[in-house]
Every structure is written in C-alpha cells, then in structure tokens.
C-alpha positions as CSV (number, residue, x, y, z in Angstrom):
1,X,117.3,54.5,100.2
2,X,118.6,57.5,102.4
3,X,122.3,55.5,103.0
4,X,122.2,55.5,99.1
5,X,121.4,58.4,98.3
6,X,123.9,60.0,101.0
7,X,126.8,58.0,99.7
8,X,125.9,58.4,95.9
9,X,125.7,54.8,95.4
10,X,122.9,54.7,92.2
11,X,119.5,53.7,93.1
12,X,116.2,52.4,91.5
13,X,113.3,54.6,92.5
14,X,110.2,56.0,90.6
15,X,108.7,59.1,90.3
16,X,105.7,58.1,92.5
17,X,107.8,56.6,95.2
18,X,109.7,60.3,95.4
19,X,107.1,61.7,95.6
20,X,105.6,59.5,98.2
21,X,108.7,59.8,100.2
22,X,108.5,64.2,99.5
23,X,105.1,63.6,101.3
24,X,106.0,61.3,104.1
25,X,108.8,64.1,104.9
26,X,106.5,66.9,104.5
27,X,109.6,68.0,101.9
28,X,109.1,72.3,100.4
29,X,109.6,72.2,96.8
30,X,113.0,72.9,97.0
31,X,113.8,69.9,99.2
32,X,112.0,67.8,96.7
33,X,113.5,69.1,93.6
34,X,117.1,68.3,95.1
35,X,115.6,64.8,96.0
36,X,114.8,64.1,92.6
37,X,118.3,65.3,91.5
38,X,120.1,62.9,94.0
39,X,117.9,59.9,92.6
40,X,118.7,60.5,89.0
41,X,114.8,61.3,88.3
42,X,113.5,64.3,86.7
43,X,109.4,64.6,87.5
44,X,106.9,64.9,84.7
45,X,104.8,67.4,84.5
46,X,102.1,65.9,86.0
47,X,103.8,64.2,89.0
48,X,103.0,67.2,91.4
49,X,102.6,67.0,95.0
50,X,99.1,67.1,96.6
51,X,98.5,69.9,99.0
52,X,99.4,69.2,102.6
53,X,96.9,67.7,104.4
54,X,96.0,69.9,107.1
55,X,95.0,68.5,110.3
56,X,91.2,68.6,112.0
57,X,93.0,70.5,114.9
58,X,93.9,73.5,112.5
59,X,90.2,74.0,111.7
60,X,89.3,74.1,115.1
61,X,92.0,76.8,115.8
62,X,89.9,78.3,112.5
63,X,86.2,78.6,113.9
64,X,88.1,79.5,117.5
65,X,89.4,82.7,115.9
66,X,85.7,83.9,115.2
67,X,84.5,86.6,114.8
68,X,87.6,87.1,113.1
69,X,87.6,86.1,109.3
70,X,90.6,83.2,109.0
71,X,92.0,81.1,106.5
72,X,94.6,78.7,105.5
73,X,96.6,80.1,102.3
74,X,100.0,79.0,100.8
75,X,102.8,80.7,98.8
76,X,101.0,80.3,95.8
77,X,97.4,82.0,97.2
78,X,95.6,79.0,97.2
79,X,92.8,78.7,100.3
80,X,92.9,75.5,101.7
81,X,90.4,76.0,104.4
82,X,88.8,78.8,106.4
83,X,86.0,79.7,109.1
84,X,82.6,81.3,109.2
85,X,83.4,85.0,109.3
86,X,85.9,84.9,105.9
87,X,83.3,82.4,104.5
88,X,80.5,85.2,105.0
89,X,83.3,88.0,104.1
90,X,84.6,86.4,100.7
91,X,81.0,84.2,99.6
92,X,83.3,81.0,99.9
93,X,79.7,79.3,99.9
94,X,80.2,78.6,96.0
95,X,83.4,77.0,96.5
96,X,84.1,73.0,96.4
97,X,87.4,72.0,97.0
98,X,89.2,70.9,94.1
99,X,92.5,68.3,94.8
100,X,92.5,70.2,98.4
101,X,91.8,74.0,97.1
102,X,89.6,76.0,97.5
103,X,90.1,78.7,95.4
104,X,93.2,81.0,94.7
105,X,92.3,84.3,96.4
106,X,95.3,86.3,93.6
107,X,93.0,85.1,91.0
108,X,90.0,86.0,92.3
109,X,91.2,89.7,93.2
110,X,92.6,90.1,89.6
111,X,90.0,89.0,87.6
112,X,86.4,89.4,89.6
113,X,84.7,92.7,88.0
114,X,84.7,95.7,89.9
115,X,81.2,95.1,91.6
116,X,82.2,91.6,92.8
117,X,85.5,91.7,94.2
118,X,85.5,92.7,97.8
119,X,88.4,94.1,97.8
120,X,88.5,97.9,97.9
121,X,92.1,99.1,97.9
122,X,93.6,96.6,95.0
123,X,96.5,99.3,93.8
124,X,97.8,98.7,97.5
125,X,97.0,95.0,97.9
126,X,97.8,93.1,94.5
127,X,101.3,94.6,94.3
128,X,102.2,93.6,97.5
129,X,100.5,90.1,96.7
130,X,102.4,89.6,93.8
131,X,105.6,90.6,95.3
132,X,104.5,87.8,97.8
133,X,104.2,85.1,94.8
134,X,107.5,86.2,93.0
135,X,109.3,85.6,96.6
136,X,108.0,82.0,97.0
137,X,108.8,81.3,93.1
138,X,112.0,81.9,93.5
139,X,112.3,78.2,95.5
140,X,110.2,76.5,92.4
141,X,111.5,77.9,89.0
142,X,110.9,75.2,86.6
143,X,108.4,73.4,88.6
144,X,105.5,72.6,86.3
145,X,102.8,73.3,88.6
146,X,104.6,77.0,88.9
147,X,105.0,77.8,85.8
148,X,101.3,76.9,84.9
149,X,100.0,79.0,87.6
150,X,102.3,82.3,86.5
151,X,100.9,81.5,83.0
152,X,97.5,81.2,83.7
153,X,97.9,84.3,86.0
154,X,99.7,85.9,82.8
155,X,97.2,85.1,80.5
156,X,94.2,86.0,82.4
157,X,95.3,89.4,83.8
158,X,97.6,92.6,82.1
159,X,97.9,94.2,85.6
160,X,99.3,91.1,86.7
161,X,101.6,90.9,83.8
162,X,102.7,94.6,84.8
163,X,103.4,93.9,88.1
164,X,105.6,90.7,87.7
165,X,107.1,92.5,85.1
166,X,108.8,94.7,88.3
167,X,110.1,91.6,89.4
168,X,109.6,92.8,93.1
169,X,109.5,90.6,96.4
170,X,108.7,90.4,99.5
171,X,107.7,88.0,102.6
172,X,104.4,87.6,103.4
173,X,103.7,90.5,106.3
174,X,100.8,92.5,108.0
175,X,99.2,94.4,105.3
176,X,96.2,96.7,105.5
177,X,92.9,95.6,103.5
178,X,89.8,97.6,102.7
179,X,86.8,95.1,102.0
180,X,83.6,96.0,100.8
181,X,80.8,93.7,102.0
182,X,77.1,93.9,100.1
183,X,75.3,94.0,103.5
184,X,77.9,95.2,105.8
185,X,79.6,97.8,103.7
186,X,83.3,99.1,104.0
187,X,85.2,97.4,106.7
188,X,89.5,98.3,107.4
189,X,91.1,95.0,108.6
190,X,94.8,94.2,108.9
191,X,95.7,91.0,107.2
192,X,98.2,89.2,109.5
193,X,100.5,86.3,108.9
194,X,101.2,83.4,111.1
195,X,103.4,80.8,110.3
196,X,102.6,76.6,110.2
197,X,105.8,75.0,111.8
198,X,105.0,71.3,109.9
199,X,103.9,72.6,107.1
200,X,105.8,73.7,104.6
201,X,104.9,77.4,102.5
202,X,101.6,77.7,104.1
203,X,100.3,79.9,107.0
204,X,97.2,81.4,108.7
205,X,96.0,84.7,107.6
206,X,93.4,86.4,110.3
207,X,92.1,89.6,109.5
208,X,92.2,92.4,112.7
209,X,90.0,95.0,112.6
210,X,91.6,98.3,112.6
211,X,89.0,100.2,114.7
212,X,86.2,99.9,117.0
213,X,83.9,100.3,114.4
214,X,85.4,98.1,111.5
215,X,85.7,95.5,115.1
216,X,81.5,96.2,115.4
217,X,81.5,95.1,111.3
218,X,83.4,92.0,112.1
219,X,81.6,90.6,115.0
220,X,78.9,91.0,112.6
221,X,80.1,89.0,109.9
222,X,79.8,85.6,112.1
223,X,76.2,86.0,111.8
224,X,75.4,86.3,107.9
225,X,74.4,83.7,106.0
226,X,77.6,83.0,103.8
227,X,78.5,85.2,100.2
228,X,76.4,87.5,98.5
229,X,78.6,87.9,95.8
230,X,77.7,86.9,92.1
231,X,81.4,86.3,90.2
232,X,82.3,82.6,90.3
233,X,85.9,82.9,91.3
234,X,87.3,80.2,89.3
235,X,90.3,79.8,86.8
C-alpha cells in the first residue's frame, strides 16, 4: 500500500485499516490526517485513534520517580497513568480509566469548586495551560475528537472561553505550581516536561519541589493513603 500511495496510483483501503496502519506507525495526528488525504478517505467522526499504549516499562520509570508526584499527560491534558505521590496529591483514587484515560487534569482545574481543586495559583497555571492546548491544536484543526474537546471545554467553563479567546500559545515548559493538599497543606513544586521519543504528543510531567521544605511535604505524600478530595473530576 505504501508503493501506492507514494506513486499516486488509487488504492482501496478503509477507514479502519488507516487507522490500523496510523497505529502500527505510531502516526501524530498530523501524519494521519495527510494519510487519509493520500488514500482518498476522509474519517468519520467516530473513527478516532485510541490513546497510545504506553509500555509496563514507563510505569516503572513512574513509581521509580517517588517521592516525586509523576504522570503521563498528552497535548490535550489527558492523564494516562501516574505514580503514588500524584495519586495521593490529586485523589486519582476515584478515577477508572475510560478508553485509556484517566481523567483530563484542564478540566478538572477549570471546573472543580474552589475547595476541591488543589490547585492554588490557577490565574498563573490555566493560562499557561491553555496556551499549551491551543499550540498542540494547531496540528488537529478539524479533527473531531478536537473539536469536541474545545467544545466541551467551551461549554463547561467562561474563563476558559476567555482565555482561548487570546488565541495565545506556547510549548509545554517548566512552570511553577502551588498545590493545596487537605492534610499536607500548601506545597511550591515546579512542573517539568520530559519528552516520550515513540510516542507521539505525550510526555512525563514530574513535579520538583521548589524548597527544602515543600521537598519535606513531598516525601510525605508517598505515604498517604490516596485523595481526600470530594469533586468527582469528570466531564
């Protein structure tokens, strides 16, 4: 199929066996929209691409980061998988995976109520964030799956609405965050970003704590019993 599609001869292919090829080649959303134009095909709005399937290897690099709180996120703020300390720091014990997520941390941040959301410095955090999101958009305008999640986002939150509106973007980078844990209380931890060579749009946050006291907070964390907050952070 690749000699055909190379040479522009036309070819008979279906949605799902794109799509199983965009898998099998690990392809970003950009790479896959450009196969689908080369085939002839355009993709329904439900034919989207399952998340990537992380390997046991990356959750063992997970738990060996502890007492650091780290997790597997991709362009789009979905958690994919993460170790004991951000399980106790974000109450990750309500969370099942649903078709390979988690939960969406943006979400969360935008619409748990002020006493449920452990994050304490949102007016420097969620722009940033959302700068983050319109950046990796830019590579999936018009993809179904996309657009939902900027609607849903939309609908759900004005300050998100706002702050697209700016149309600002940015790459994911080191950014301070202030957390406010029920038993722990206020912790400063740098949010840092580490790249997945093989895996396309996702990476490995790991949160650093800024001093030796915050570090004191931390190594505390590994011990809790998972949560203790109440919001359900769900779309």
């Amino acid at each position: 199929m690749n000699s055909s599609l190379e040479q522009g001869r036309p070819i008979n292919a279906s949605e799902q066996v794109l799509l199983a090829v965009s898998r099998a080649l690990r392809l970003d959303g950009t790479e896959r929209q450009h196969l689908f134009r080369l085939a002839g095909v355009s993709p329904s709005p439900l034919a989207q691409p399952a998340p990537p399937e992380l390997s046991p290897s990356i959750q063992v690099i997970l738990d060996s980061l502890a007492p650091l709180p780290a997790a597997v996120s991709n362009t789009r703020f979905d958690v994919l998988s993460f170790n004991r300390p951000y399980r106790s720091l974000f109450g990750t014990e309500r969370m099942r995976p649903s078709h390979g997520v988690f939960f969406n941390s943006l979400w969360c941040m935008l619409t748990a109520p002020a006493c449920c959301n452990p994050c304490e410095n949102p007016e420097e955090t969620l722009p940033r964030m959302v700068a983050v999101l319109r950046s990796a958009y830019g590579k999936h305008v018009g993809e179904p799956a996309w657009e939902e999640h900027v609607q849903r986002l939309s609908a759900g939150s004005e300050l998100f609405r706002e702050l697209w509106a700016r149309q600002e973007v940015s790459p994911p980078r080191t950014l301070r965050r202030t957390f406010r844990h029920p038993e722990l209380g206020v912790m400063r931890l740098n949010a840092t970003y580490l790249t997945m060579p093989g895996v396309p749009e996702c990476y490995i946050v790991v949160y650093v704590p800024e001093s030796p006291e915050d570090r004191e907070l931390v190594e505390r964390l590994n011990s809790l019993a998972p949560g203790g907050w109440t919001h359900t952070c769900t779309p």
